[in-house]
N, C-alpha and C positions, 0 to 999 in steps of 0.2 A: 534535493528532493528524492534522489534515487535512493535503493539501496545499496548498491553498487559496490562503496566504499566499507559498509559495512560489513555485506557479506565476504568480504576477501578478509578482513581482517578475524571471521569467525572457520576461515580454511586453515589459518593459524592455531586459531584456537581449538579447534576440533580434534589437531595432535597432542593438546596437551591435557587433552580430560581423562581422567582418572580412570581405568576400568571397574574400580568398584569404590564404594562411597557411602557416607548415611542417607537415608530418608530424612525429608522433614519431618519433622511431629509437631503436632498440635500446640506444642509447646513452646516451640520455635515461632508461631506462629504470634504468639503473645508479644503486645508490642506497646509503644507508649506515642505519644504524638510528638516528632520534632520540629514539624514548620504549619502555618496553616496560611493557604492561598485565599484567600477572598472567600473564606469560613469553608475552604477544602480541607480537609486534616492530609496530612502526610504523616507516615509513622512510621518507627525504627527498623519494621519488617521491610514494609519498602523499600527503604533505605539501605537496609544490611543487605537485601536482593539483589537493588541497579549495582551496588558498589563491587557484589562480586561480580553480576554481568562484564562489569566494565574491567575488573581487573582480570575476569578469563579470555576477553578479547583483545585488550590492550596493553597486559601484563605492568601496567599502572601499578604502584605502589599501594597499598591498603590506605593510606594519608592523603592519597590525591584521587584515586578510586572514589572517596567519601566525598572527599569535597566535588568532584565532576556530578558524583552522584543525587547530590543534594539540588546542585542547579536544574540538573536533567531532569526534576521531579518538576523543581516550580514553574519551568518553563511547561513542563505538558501538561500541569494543571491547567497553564494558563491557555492552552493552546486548545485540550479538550472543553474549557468553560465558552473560548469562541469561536468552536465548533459548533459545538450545541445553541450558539446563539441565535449564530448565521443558519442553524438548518442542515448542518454536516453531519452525518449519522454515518459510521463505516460496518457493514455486515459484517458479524462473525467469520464466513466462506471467503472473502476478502483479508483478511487478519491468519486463516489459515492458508488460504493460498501463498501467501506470503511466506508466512513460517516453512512450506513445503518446498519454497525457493530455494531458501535458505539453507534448508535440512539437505538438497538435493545439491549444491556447489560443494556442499562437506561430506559427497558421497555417502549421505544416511537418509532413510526412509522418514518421514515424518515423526512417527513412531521410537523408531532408536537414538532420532537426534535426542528427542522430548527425552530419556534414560538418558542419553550421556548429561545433558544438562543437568541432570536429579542427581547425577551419581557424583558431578561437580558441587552439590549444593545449591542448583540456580535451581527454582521454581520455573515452568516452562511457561509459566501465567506473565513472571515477569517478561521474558522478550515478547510476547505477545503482546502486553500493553503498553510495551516501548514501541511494536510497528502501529498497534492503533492509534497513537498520538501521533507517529511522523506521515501515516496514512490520513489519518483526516485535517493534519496542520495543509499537508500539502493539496486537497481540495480545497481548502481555506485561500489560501495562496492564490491557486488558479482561480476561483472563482473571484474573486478582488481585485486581480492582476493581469487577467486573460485580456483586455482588451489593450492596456497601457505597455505591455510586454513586446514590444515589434522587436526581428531583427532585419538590418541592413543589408542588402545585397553584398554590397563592397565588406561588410565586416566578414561576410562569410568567403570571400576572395580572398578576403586578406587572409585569414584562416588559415584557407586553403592550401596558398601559397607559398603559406611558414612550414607546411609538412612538409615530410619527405615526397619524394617522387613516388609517384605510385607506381608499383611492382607490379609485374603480370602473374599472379599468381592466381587472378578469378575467381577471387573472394565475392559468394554472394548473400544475401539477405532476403527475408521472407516479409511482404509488407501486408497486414490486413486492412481491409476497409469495412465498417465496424458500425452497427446500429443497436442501440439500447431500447430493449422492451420493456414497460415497468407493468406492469398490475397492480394497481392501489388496492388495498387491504386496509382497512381501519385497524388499528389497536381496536380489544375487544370485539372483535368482530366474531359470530354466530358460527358455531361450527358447520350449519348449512351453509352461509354463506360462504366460508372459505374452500368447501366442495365443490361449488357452484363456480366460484373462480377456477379454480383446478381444470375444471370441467373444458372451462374458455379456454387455458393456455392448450390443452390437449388438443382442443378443435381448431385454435391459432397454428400451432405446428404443425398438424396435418396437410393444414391449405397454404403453410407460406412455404409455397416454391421459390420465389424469388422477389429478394427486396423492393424491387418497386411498389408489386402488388401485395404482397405481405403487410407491408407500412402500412398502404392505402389499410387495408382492411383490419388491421392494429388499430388505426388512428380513425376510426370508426365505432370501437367498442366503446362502452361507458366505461369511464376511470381506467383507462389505459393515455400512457403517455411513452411517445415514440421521441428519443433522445436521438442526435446523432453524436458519436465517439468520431468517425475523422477516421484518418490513415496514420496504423499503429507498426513501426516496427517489431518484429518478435523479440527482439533485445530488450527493447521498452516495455514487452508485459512478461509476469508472471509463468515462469514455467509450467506451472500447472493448467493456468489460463490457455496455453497456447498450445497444449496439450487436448483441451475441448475440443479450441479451434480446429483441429488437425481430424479430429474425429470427425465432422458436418463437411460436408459441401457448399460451395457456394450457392446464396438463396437460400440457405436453411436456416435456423437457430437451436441455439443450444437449449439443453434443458433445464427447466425452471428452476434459480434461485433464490433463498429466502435473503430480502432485506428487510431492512428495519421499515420501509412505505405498503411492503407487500413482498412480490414476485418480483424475480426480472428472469429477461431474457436475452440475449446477445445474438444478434443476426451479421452473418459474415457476409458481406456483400460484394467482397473482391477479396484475391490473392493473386500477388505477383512477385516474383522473383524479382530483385534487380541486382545491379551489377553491384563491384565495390567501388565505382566514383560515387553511383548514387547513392551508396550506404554512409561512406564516409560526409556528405555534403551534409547528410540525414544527419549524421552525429554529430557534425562541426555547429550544425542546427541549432541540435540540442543543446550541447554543450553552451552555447551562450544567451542559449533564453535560460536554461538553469543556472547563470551565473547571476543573469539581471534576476534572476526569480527569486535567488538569494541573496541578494539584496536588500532587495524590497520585503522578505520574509524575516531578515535580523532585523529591518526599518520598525517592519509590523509587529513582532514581540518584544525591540524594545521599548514601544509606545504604551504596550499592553502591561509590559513591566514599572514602567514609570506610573501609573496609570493603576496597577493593584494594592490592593493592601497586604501583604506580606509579614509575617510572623516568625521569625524564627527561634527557638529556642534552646 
């Protein structure tokens, strides 16, 4: 579910991109249809795209580059067809957050990653809509999977156990506690009206001092819905994200995001330091609900694969 694994293997590839390189053209751009998902087209452009994504990160052969890439395709068809099913919609600012993660591990600005990838010949659209499909498969996941997902005390001893000894070195971690504001927004909604919302988050952030009373008075308005997010390691979000965070106080919120339902807003509701047994317990944590998660995530795609009409040609 993370990106984790990706982005190390794009600290690789970030030494081997070109300083200088062609543009796409328009012409490049012309393409024919090679597979179709459940009346999705998939076309050669795409294809020629993921395949060099895959052979600038993995230095894959152009033979298996194609073939990885072909699959990469059908699966995030299939993944964004039930996203969209289920209700999973991932904002733009989420997609480039992400990207600015990424751009940031490879020591480049958002901006100069997006050129080196151009000057590589990757379209920067494409990695973009390889994190929106692993971005909204992996809300697909959790929400399917969040309740059936337990781990075991003992599993995480046992973990624990198998590491080394823990060093005094006082390694620590930054832990948020995290509340989602949304502001529902209609598609086609009135340009008054979406003023008039604006209007509300301004006078929402004014008065929330602090999450209890914030909430209450959030969870008050019309068409406002107050989500709780839980305690997020900073490991676990977004650099950029945790960049906001770092900005606000606790009892504040951030300032308003466009999603695809409306507005949101992120209310920080704690921060605390902890040590590094508690950080490692945190990732030993993680580390095995994201295994049962993937799991249950190759279960689910290849149900969905059995289960599509697939075309290739």
């Amino acid at each position: 579910m993370k990106l984790t694994r990706f982005c190390a293997s794009l600290v690789v590839a970030a030494s081997m991109l070109a300083p200088i390189g062609p543009m796409l053209t328009s012409a490049e751009a012309a393409s024919k249809i090679v597979a179709v998902v459940n009346g999705r087209p998939i076309t050669s452009y795409e294809l020629q795209q993921r395949s060099k994504l895959i052979t600038l990160t993995t230095r894959a052969p152009s033979s298996v580059a194609k073939r990885k890439a072909k699959d990469e395709l059908i699966d995030e068809a299939l993944k964004l067809e039930e996203a969209k099913r289920v209700g999973v919609s991932i904002s733009d600012s989420k997609v480039d957050d992400a990207f600015a993660t990424i751009a940031q591990r490879v020591k480049l600005s958002p901006s100069q990653f997006k050129q080196a990838l151009s000057q590589s010949g990757v379209n920067p659209r494409t990695l973009k809509n390889r994190l929106r499909a692993e971005i909204s498969w992996s809300e697909v996941v959790m929400q399917r999977f969040r309740a059936t997902v337990r781990i075991n005390e003992s599993d995480v001893i046992a973990a624990l156990q198998g590491k080394e000894s823990k060093d005094d070195s006082g390694d620590t971690s930054v832990e948020y506690d995290l509340q989602r504001i949304i502001f529902v927004v209609p598609k086609n909604s009135s340009k008054s009206f979406k003023n008039k919302r604006v209007a509300e988050m301004k006078k929402l952030r004014a008065r929330f001092t602090s999450c209890e009373e914030g909430t209450r008075i959030a969870s008050g308005l019309n068409e406002v819905v107050v989500r709780p997010i839980g305690k997020r390691l900073e490991t676990d979000l977004p650099a950029a994200f945790v960049q906001k965070l770092n900005k606000i106080s606790i009892g504040r919120v951030t300032a308003p995001t466009p999603v695809d339902s409306g507005f949101e807003m992120i209310a920080l509701c704690g921060k605390e330091t902890i040590d590094s047994d508690a950080t490692a317990r945190s990732t030993i944590e993680g580390e095995l609900r994201n295994k049962k998660g993937q799991q249950l995530s190759r279960r689910y795609l290849r149900d969905l694969r059995s289960n599509a009409v697939i075309e290739q040609r």
